[in-house]
C-alpha positions as CSV (number, residue, x, y, z in Angstrom):
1,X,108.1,61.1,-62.0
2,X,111.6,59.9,-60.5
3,X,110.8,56.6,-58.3
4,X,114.9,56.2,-57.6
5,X,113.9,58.8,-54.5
6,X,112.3,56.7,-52.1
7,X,115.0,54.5,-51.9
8,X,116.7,56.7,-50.2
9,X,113.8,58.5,-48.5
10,X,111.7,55.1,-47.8
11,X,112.7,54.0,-44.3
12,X,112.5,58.0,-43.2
13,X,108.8,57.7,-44.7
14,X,107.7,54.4,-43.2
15,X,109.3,55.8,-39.6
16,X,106.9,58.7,-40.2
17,X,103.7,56.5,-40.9
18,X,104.6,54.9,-37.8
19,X,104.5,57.8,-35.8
20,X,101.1,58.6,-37.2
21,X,99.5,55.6,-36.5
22,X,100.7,55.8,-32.9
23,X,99.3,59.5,-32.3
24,X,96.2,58.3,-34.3
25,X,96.2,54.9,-31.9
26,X,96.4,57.0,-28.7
27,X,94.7,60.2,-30.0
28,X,91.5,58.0,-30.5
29,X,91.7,55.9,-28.0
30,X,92.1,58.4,-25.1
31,X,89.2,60.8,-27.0
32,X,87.1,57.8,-26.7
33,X,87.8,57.2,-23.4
34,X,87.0,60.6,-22.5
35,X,84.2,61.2,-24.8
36,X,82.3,58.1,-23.3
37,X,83.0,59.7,-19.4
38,X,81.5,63.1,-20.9
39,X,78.5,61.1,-21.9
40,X,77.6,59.7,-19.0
41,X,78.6,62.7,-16.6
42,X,75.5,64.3,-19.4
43,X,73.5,61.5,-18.8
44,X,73.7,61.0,-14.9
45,X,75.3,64.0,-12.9
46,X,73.7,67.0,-11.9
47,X,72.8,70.0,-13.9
48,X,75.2,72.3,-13.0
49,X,78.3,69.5,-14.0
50,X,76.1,69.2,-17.1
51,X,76.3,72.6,-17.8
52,X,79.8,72.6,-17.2
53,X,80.3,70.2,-19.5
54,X,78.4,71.0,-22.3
55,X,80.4,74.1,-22.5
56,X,83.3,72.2,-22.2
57,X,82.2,70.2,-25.8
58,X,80.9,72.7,-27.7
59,X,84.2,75.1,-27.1
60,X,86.1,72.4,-28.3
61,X,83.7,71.6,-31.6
62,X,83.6,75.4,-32.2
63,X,87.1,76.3,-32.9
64,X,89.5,74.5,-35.4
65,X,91.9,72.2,-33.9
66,X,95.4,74.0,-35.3
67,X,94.4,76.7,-32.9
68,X,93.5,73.8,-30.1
69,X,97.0,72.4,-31.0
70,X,98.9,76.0,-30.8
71,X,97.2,77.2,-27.5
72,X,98.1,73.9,-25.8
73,X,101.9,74.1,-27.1
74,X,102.9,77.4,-27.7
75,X,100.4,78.7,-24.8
76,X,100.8,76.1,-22.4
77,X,104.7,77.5,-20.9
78,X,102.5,80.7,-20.2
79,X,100.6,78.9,-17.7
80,X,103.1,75.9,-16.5
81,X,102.1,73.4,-18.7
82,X,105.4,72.0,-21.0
83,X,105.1,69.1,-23.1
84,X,107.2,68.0,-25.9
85,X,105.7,67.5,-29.7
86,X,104.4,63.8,-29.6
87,X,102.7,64.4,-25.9
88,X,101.3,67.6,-26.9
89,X,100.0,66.2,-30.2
90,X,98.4,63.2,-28.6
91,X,96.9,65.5,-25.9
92,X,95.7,67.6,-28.6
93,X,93.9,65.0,-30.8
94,X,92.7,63.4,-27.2
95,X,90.9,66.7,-26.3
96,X,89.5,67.8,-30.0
97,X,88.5,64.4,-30.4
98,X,86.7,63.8,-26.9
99,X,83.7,66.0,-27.8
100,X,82.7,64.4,-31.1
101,X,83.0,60.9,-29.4
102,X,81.0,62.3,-26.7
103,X,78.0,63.3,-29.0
104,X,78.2,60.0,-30.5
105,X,77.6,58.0,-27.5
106,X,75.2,60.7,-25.9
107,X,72.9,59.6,-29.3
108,X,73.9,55.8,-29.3
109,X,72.5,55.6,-25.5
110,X,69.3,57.6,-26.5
111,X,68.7,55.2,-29.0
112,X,68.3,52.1,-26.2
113,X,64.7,51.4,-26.1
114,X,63.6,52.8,-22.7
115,X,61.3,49.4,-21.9
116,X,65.2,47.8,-21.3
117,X,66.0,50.0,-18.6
118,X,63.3,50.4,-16.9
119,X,63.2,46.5,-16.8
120,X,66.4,46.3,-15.6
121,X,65.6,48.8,-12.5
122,X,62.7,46.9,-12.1
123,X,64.8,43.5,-10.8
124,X,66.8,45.9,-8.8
125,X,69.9,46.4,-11.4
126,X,72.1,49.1,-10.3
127,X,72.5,51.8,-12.6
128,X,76.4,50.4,-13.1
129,X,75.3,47.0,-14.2
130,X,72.4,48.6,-16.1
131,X,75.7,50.6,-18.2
132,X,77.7,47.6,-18.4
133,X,74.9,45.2,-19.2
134,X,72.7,47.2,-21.4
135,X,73.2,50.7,-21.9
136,X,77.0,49.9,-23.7
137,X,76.4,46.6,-25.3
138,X,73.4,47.7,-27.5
139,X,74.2,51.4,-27.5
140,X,77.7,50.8,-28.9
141,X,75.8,48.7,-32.2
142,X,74.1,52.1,-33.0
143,X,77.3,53.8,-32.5
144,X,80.1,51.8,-34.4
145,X,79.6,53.4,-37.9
146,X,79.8,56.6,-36.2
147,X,83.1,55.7,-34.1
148,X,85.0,54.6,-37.1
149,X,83.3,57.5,-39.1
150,X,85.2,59.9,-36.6
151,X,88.3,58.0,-36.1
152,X,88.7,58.0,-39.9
153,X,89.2,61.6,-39.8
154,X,90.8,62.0,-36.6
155,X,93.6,60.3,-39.2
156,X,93.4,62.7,-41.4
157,X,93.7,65.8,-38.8
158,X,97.0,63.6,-37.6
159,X,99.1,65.6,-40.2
160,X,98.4,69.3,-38.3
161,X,100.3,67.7,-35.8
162,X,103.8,68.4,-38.4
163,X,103.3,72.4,-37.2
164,X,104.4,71.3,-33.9
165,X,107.6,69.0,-35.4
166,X,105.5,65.6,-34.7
167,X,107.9,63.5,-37.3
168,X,105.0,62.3,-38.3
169,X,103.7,61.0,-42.4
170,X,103.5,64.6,-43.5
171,X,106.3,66.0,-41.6
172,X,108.4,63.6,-43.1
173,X,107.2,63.9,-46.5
174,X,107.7,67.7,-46.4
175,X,111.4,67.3,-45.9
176,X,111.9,65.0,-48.8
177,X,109.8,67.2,-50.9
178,X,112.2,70.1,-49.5
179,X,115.4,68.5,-50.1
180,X,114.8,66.7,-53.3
181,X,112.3,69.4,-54.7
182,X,109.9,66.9,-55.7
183,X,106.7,67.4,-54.7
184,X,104.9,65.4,-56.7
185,X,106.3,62.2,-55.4
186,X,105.9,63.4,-51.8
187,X,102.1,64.2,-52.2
188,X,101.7,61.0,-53.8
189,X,102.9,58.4,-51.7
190,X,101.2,61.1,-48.6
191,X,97.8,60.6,-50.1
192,X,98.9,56.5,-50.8
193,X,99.6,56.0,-47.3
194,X,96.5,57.4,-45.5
195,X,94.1,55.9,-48.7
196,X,95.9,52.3,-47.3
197,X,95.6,53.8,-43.4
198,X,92.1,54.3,-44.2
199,X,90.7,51.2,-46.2
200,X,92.1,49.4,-43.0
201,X,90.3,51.1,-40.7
202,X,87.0,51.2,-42.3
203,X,87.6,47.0,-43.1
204,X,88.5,46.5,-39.4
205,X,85.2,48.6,-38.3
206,X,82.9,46.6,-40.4
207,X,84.0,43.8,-39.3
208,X,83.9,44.2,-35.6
209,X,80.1,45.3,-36.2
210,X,79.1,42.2,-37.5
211,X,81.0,40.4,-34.5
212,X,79.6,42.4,-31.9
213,X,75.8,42.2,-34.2
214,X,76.4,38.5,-33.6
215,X,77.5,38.2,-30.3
216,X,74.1,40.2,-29.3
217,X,71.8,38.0,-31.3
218,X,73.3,34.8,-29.8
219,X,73.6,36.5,-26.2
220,X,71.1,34.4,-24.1
């Protein structure tokens, strides 16, 4: 194994993971954003939007997300819609993540005993105080292992996002392997980075469900 590589190639490689912990940042954030309105247009708009929707999500959870990622980039120009690499690949994780996130929180808010709401329509809550008060708070403690669950592998599906030139971890990694013929190194310090990328995330996640555990038990 010849270590003298990455200090040529190390700056290139940490430039790289930077890139994919931004589209993974973004990625995740906006499919959250957007799986959470997808829940609640399911839970409280009319059949026919529901409808609409649902075959919005399960489109999107039936085909892979390299052919999500090459209709929105390569098939996009055909109907007016440009976007360079790292828009397009946010977009792209944004839209094949939404539907997964969706699901989750569709569950998590099933899970909130019934007896709470109807409580809370009882005193005359509204049903966007009854959300914000209720339905999110204890709904998102039933969700959290699930949300970081997903968003662990929305980091692995960051490094399809090198088909489109992202320069992100694996992009980067490919051309060192390409120019220096050393794969083995590449791989290596590929599979290093997201094992560190992930033991982060999962720590992180753990530890804002006890916090959030904790804030509801003390929550007069």
């Amino acid at each position: 194994m010849e270590l003298s590589i990455f200090a040529h190639y190390w700056p290139m490689l940490l430039k790289g993971f930077g890139m994919t912990v931004l589209c993974w940042i973004l990625g995740t954030g906006f499919g959250m954003a957007l799986g959470l309105i997808i829940a609640l247009i399911q839970r409280y708009s009319i059949a026919p939007v529901r409808w609409l929707v649902q075959v919005y999500v399960e489109i999107i959870r039936g085909t892979p997300f390299l052919v999500q990622l090459f209709l929105l980039y390569y098939g996009g120009p055909m109907v007016g819609i440009r976007l360079d690499p790292l828009p397009a690949g946010i977009v792209g994780l944004t839209i094949y993540g939404s539907p997964y996130f969706a699901e989750i929180f569709r569950s998590a808010f099933r899970a909130v005993p019934t007896g709470q709401i109807e409580a809370a329509r009882a005193i005359g809550m509204s049903e966007p105080t009854i959300v914000q008060r209720i339905l999110l708070p204890v709904g998102l403690v039933s969700a959290l292992p699930a949300l970081v669950n997903f968003s662990i592998i929305l980091t692995k599906e960051t490094v399809i996002l090198s088909i489109i030139t992202v320069p992100e971890l694996l992009y980067q990694t490919q051309r060192m392997s390409t120019e220096t013929f050393r794969y083995l190194e590449a791989n290596l310090v590929l599979a290093l980075f997201f094992w560190v990328f992930v033991e982060i995330i999962s720590r992180i996640g753990r530890r804002f469900e006890r916090r959030i555990t904790h804030y509801l038990i003390e929550r007069p």
